[in-house]
N, C-alpha and C positions, 0 to 999 in steps of 0.2 A: 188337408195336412200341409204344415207349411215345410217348406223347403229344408231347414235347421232340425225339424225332428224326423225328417226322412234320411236324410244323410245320417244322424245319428244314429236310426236304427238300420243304415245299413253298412255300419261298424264303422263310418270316418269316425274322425277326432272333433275336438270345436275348435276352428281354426278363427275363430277373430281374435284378432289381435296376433293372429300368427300365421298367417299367411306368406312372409316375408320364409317360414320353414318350410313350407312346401315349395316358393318358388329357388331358394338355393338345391334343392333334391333336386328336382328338375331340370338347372341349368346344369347341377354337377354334373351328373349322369349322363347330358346329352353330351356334353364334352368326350367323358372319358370313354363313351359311345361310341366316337369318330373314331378316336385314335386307337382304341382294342385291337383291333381287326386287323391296324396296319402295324404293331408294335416290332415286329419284326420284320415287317419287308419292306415297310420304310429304310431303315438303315442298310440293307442289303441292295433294295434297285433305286434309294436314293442319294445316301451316302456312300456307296458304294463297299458296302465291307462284307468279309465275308460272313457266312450263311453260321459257322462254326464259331467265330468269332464276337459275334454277333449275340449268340445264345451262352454261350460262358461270359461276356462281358455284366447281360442283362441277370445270371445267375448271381455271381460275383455283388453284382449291385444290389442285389433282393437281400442277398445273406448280410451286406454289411449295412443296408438298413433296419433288419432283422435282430441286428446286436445293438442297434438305438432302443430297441421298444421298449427298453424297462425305463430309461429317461423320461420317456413319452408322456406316463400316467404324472409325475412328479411335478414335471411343468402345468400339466394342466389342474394338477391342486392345487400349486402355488400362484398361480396368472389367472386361473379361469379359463372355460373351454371357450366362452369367445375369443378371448387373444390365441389360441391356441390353432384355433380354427382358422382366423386373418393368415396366421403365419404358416400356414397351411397352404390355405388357397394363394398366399405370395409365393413361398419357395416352387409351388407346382404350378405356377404360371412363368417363371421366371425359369425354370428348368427346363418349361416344353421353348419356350423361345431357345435357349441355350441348344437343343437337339437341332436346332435347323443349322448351325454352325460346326459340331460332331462329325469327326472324320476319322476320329483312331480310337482303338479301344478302350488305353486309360481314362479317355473325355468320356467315353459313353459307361463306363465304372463309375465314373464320378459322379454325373449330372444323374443316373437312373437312381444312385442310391439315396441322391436329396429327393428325386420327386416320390419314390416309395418310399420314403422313411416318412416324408409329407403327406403321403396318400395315407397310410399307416397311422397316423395322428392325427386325422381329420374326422375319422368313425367313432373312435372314444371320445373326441370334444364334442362331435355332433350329438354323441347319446346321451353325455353330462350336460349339453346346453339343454336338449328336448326336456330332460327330469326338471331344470333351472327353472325353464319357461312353462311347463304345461302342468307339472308335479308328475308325481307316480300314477295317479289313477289311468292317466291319459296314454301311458307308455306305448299298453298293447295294439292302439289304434296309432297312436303318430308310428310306432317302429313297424309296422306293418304295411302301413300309406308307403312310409319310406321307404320299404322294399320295393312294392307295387309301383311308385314313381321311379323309383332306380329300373325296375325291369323295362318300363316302357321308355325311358330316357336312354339305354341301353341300345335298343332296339332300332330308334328313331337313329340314333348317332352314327348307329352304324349304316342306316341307311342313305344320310347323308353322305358320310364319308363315301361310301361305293360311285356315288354322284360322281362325285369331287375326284374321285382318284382317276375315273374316267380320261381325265383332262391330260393324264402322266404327273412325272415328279413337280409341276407347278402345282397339280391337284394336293398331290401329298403335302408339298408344303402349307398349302393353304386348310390344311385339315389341321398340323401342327398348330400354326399360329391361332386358327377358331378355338381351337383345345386348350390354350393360352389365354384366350380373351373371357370363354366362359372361366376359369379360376379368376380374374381379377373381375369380373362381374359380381361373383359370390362375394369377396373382399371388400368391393364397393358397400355390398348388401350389407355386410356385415358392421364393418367400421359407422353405418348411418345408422346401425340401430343399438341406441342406446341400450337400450334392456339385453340384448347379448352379453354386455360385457357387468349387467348387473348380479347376476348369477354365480356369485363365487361360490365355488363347490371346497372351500378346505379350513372354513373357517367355524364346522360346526363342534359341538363340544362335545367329549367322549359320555355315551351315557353313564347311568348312575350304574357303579359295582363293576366296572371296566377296568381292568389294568391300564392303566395311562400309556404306558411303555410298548403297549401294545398299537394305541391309535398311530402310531407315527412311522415313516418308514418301511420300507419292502421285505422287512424282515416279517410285519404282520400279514400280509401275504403269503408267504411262506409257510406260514404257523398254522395259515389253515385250511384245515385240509378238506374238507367240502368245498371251499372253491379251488384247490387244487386238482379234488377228482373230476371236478365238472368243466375247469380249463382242458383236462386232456381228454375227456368227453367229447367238449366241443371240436377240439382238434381232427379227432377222429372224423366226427360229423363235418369236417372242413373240406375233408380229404373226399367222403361221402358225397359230398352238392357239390368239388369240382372234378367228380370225376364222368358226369355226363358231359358235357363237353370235350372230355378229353377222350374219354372212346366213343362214345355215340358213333363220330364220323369213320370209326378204326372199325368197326363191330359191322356197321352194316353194310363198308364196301365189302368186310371178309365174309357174310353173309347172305347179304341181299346185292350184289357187285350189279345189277341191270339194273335196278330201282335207285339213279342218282337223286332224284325226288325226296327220296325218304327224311336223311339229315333234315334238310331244311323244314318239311313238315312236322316233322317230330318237336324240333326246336321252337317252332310255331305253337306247338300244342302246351309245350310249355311253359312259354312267356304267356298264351292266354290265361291257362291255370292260376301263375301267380296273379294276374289281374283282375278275374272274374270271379276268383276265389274269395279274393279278401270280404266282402262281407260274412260269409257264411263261415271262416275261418276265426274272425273278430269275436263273436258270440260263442264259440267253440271253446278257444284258448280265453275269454272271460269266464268261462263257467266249468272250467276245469283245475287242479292244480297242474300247478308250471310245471312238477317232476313228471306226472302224467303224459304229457304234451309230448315230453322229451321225451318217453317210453315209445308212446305213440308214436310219434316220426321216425325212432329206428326201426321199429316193426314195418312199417310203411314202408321205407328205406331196403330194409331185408327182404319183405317180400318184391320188390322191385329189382331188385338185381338177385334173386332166384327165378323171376321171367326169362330174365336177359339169360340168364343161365341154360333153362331150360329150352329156350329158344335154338339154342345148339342144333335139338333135333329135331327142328321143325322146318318144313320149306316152303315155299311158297306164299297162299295169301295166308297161314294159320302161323306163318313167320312174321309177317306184318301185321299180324292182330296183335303175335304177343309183344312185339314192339311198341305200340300203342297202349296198350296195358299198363305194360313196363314203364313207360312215360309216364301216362296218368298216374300210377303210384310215386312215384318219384316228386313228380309235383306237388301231390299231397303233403309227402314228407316236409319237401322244402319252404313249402307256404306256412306251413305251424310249427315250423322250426325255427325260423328265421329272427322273429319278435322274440321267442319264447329263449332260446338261448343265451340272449342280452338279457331281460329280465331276470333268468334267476343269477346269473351276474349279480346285478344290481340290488338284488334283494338283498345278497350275504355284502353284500359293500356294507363298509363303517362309512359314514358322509363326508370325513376330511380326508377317505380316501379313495374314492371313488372313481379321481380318473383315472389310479393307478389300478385299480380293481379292472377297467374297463380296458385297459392298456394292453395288458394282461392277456385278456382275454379273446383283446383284438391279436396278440401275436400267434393265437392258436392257427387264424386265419393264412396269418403269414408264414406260418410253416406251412401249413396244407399248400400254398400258393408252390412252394419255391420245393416241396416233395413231390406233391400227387404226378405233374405231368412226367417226370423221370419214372417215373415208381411203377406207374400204369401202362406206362409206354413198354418199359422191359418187359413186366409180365406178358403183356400180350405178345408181345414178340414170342413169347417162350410157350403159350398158348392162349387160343383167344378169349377162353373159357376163362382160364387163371386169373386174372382180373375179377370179375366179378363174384368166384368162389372167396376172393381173398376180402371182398367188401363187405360177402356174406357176415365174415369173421368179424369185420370192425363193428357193424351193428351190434354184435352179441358180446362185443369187449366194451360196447358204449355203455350198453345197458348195466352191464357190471359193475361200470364206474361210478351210473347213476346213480343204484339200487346203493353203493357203499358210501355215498354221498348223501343219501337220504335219511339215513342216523340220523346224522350230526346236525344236517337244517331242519330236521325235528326238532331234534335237543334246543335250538336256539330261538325256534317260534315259539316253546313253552317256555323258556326263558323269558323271552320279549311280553310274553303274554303276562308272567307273574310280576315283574318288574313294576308294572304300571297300580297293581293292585298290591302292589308293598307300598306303593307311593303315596295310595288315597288311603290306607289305613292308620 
């Protein structure tokens, strides 16, 4: 068996001729890898600002990047997600240089809300160049890769950065600047490859029996409403995938307080999951529908922080079992959620509107970014339990939205389906 039909069947993409998309994932990721870890205490033990100051600055800047995201999709129907993407990887290279300079708080408002509003814009061009360059067939395998290469680029960055920081505030600065060099690496990449910026995504023409008035402008967005209920779906499920990180480390010192091992292992188990997953995940969500997937993963999802839940009354090693559990489902969830979310996005997209459909969808993310950690932080403050009874909830408000969303992308696959057979008769 040669090499091309092994990887095929163990759910990559075909990457010839597109190799150049796996190595921007790669450098992205390792970049934003370093500096994660430090984003906060960077400016506190090296810029010297306060601890308070510091997290309303970074807030402040997330929300008023937050109010760009509906511009975001516009330009990339009008420009193309390559140009979209350059300008991207330029404003977040030239942003993270500008933090090395950041010493008061209106500078660090400023500068954070060009590089997430850029960070913000970079996921919708990447998902409209991937459809440009590979078509629809290829999606579930390249957006999958590209989770899977974000998780281990993730991983890696941060483990450099730990290196690095070793050194003190030279270390930090010198993680800024590498987090700097990989965006204009990507830029590099981008701007030399022609077929990037061949991929216009806004110049296709409304199908036949379409309201015209309809293809054009946010207002067709708006009108409809399956990807309405699936944007706050997703939201939901934003809130769901970052809220391991955010209590994991809260739950098992109030827990397991001897076992400081645990976090890291746990965390371990699930950056494996996304990576040793992906073939057997690929074959999954190919041979399922998308709405499925989505059910799937909140059930997954729910019974995962009913673990965590449960785990209340447990102690000892049948407390570290259910921790592990809890993990392993959670992972599952995230690994067939991940693809499948963008996809049916992409599916209810009209074609000339597409990066505003994906824009869109990308801002569900950036609320869950700029709510979940406040949100989960009080609950648990209020009890430790609360938190994850409240997650309970979101899964079975996801499924709600899906199951109400599910009509209407019926109604439009039988639509799509008669269309074509009005056409040949």
């Amino acid at each position: 068996m040669n090499i091309p039909v092994l990887l095929e069947r163990l759910g990559f993409p075909d990457t010839r001729n597109r190799k150049r998309l796996v190595i921007i994932a790669v450098v992205d990721s390792l970049g934003t890898g370093m500096f994660l870890p430090l984003t906060v205490v960077y400016f506190v033990t090296v810029a010297h600002m306060g601890l308070s100051k510091v997290g309303l600055a970074l807030s402040i800047g997330a929300i008023i990047a937050l109010l760009g995201g509906p511009q975001t999709g516009a330009l990339i129907d009008r420009y193309g997600p390559g140009k979209i993407a350059v300008l991207s990887c330029t404003l977040r290279g030239l942003g993270f240089i500008a933090y090395l300079g950041v010493d008061a708080v209106w500078q660090l408002v400023i500068v954070s809300a060009i590089v997430r509003w850029a960070d913000n814009a970079f996921w919708p061009a990447n998902s409209a160049m991937v459809i440009g360059l590979c078509g629809r067939e290829q999606r579930v395998r390249w957006y999958t890769l590209g989770r899977t290469v974000r998780s281990v680029g993730l991983g890696l960055g941060a483990a450099l950065s730990g290196i690095l920081v070793a050194y003190g505030s030279g270390g930090a600065r010198a993680v800024v600047l590498a987090n700097a060099a990989t965006f204009f690496i990507v830029t590099a990449i981008l701007v030399t490859w022609r077929e990037a910026f061949t991929t216009a995504p806004a110049t296709a023409p409304a199908q036949p029996g379409t309201d015209t008035k309809k293809q054009t402008g946010t207002r067709a967005l708006l009108a409809d409403r399956a990807f309405l209920l699936v944007v706050l779906a997703n939201t939901l499920f934003a809130v769901t995938t970052l809220s391991l990180a955010v209590l994991l480390p809260l739950y098992a010192e109030s827990r397991a307080p001897e076992d400081h091992w645990l976090p890291g292992v746990l965390f371990a188990l699930n950056s494996t999951f996304l990576i040793v997953g992906q073939p057997f995940m690929v074959r999954y969500i190919e041979k399922t529908g998308e709405m499925r997937v989505m059910h799937t993963a909140s059930l997954f999802w729910a019974l995962s922080f009913a673990v965590f839940l449960g785990a209340s009354t447990l102690d000892a090693i049948a407390l570290i079992a259910a921790f592990f559990v809890a993990v392993a489902l959670f992972s599952t969830a995230e690994l067939i959620h991940a693809p499948t979310g963008v996809i049916v996005v992409t599916n209810l997209a009209r074609p000339s509107l597409l990066g505003r459909y994906l824009s869109m969808n990308q801002m569900s993310w950036s609320v869950g970014n700029v709510i979940t950690p406040a949100m989960l932080t009080a609950l648990f403050s209020t009890d430790d339990r609360l938190p994850w009874a409240i997650l309970v909830i979101f899964c079975a408000a996801s499924s709600t939205l899906l199951l109400a969303a599910s009509g209407p992308i019926a109604e439009r696959k039988a639509a799509a389906a008669v269309e074509p057979s009005e056409a040949n008769a």
